[in-house]
Residue, then its C-alpha position, 0 to 999 in steps of 0.5 A: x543676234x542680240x537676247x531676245x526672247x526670238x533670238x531664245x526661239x532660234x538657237x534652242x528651238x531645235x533641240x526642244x521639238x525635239x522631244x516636244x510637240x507644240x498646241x495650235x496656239x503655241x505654234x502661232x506664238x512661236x511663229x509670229x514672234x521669231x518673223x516679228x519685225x524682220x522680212x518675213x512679215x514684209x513692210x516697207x522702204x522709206x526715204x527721207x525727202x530732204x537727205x535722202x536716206x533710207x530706212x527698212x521698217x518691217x511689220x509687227x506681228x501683233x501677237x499679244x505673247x511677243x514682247x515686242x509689240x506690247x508697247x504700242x498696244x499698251x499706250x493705244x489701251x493707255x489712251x482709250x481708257x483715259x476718259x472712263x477714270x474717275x477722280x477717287x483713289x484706286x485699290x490695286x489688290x491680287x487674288x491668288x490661285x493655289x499651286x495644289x491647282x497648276x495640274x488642272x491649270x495645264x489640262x483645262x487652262x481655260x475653265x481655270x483662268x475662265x473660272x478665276x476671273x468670274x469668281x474674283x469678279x462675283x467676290x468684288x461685286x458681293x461685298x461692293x454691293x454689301x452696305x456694310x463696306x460699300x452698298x455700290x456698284x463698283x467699278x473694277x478691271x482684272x488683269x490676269x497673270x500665269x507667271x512668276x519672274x523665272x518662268x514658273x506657273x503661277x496663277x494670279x489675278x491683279x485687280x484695280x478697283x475705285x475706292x467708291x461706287x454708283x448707288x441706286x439712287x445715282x449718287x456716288x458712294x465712298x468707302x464705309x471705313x475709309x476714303x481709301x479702305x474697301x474690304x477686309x482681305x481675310x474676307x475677301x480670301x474666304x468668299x474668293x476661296x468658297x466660290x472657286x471650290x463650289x464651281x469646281x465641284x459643280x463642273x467635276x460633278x458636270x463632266x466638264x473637266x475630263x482630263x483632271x489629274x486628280x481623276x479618282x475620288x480619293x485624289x480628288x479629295x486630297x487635292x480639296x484638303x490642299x486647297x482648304x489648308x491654307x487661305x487663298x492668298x488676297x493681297x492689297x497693296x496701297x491705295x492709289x491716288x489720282x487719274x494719271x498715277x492710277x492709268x500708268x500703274x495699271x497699264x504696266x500689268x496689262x500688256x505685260x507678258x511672261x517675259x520681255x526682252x530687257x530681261x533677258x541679259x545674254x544668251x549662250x550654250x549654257x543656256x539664258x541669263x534671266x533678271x528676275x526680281x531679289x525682293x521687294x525693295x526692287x533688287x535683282x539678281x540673274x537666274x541661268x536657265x537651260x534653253x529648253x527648259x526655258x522655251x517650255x516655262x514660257x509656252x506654259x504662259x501662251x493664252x488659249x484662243x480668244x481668251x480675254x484676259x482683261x476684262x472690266x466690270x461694275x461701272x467699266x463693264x461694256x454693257x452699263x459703261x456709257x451710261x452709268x459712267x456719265x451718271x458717276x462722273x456728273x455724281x462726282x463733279x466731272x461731266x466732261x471726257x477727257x479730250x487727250x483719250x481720243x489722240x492718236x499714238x502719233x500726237x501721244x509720243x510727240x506730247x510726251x516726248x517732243x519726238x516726231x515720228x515721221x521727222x528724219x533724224x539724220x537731217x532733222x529737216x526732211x520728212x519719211x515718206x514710204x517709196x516701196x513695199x516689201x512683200x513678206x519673205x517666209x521665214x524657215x526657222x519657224x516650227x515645222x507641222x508635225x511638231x503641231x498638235x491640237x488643243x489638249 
């Protein structure tokens, strides 16, 4: 078997059910990524109709955790959100969540990532809507992230916001500062850090979070000295500029997972050799972690159910999006959609790449055609039952 992140699942998998039990959520990550693309999810038989060869293709199992299928996902979402670019430079910018908070992250990690992104939204539209820095409605995705290189919980929120904004009176607004420059980061950090911790103590003062760590008074109030210690972490990396560069540096953040395959450099009894990243002018080193441990860094990362963990807001949000989009691009010069966001995943790989899916690439000539379907063989090495427990 060749290192993959299924592959991890597999030969160490045993040993962490072990001593450990699994949420609903985790179980059908766990179970959608070792059947994805193998016959457990069936598929199909295709022959070529020239030549004659033949090839088994077996279904995805969509499942937005397993890194196998995120490219496909990524280039649908790349092509749908063509159309609502605007012609201005982007700021990409990372709102950071104290570690002090991974405790209560691993107990109700839904009303943490929930309450991330409504304060992160709430900050960027306040000073959009600040005539001092902009005066606007802005237009903005978040993107959110649990993970660090090797596994590790850490929180993060990537945020790619125009530089400009929609004014009441429908004209377009640039930066006050610059065409490139929004908000002072310290800022930013402070309103940010002011509106986690209000929402925090509403939702203690409301019973909501009932498993909190810090479950005394005193803990607590040791956790908030934590927390105002230090600045809540807000960086702004440089601007970026034009339609095309803005979309593939978003969609890199977006299908993202916690781990992909082409990180995992080998597997053996010792356990997975990882690539993580040795600083910031790209090198790499590799990281050996024991595979159980690394299975439980990973299913740290498994979203709760239904969660979105993209969302858009300001013009891109999906209640203002049709008309007040128009409005910014008749405001900017650039009424007309652009027609490649409609193509389908097909035309996209043969425009960008030349490659023609249903070519046979033995004989270059004949075309696939599907002769038989393969029902689904269930398979045994997914998590038994009992090792299934509900949501925490």
């Amino acid at each position: 078997m060749g290192a993959n992140l299924a592959e991890v699942l597999r030969r160490f998998g045993p040993t962490y059910l072990r001593d450990h039990s699994l949420s609903t959520p985790q179980a059908r990550a766990w179970r959608a990524i070792v059947a994805c693309r193998t016959p457990a999810l069936g598929g199909q038989l295709q022959r070529c109709d020239r030549c004659g060869q033949e090839q088994r293709l077996f279904r995805s199992c969509r499942n937005r955790h397993c890194p196998q299928c995120q490219h496909q996902a990524r280039d649908a979402w790349r092509q749908a959100r063509l159309a609502e670019l605007l012609p201005v430079p982007y700021c990409h910018l990372v709102f950071t969540l104290p570690h002090a908070l991974n405790g209560l992250a691993r107990c109700h990690d839904r009303w943490v990532y929930r309450t991330l992104m409504q304060c992160v939204a709430a900050t960027l539209s306040e000073f959009a809507a600040n005539p001092r820095w902009l005066g606007a409605t802005g237009a903005f995705t978040l993107v959110l992230h649990t993970w660090t290189q090797d596994l590790r919980r850490h929180i993060h929120v990537h945020a790619l916001m125009a530089c400009g904004g929609l004014g009441e009176a429908g004209h377009w607004c640039a930066p006050k500062r610059s065409p490139t420059f929004l908000f002072p980061v310290h800022a930013l950090s402070k309103v940010y850090r002011g509106k986690f911790l209000d929402a925090l103590r509403q939702a203690t003062k409301a019973g909501e979070l009932p498993r909190d760590p810090a479950s005394t008074e005193a803990a607590r109030l040791q956790r908030l000295k934590q927390l105002l210690r230090h600045g809540w972490v807000v960086y702004a990396k440089t601007p970026l500029a034009g339609p095309e560069v803005v979309l593939d540096y978003l969609s890199r953040y977006t299908h993202r997972v916690a781990v992909s395959n082409e990180r995992i450099v080998g597997i053996d009894a010792k356990g997975v050799r990882l690539r993580v990243r040795a600083d910031d002018q790209g090198g790499k080193r590799t990281v050996l972690i024991e595979g159980p441990s690394f299975i439980g860094r990973f299913l740290q990362h498994v979203l709760p159910p239904g969660f979105k963990r993209i969302r858009h807001y300001g013009l891109l949000s999906p209640a203002l999006k049709h008309d007040r989009l128009a409005q910014a691009r008749a405001a900017l010069g650039m009424p007309a959609i652009n027609p490649r966001a409609c193509e389908d995943a097909a035309h996209f790989l043969q425009r960008t790449t030349g490659i023609e899916v249903s070519c046979c690439p033995h004989c270059r000539q004949g075309q696939w055609r599907t002769v038989q379907l393969l029902p689904p063989l269930r398979a045994s090495s997914t998590p038994p039952p009992a090792a299934c427990r509900g949501p925490p």
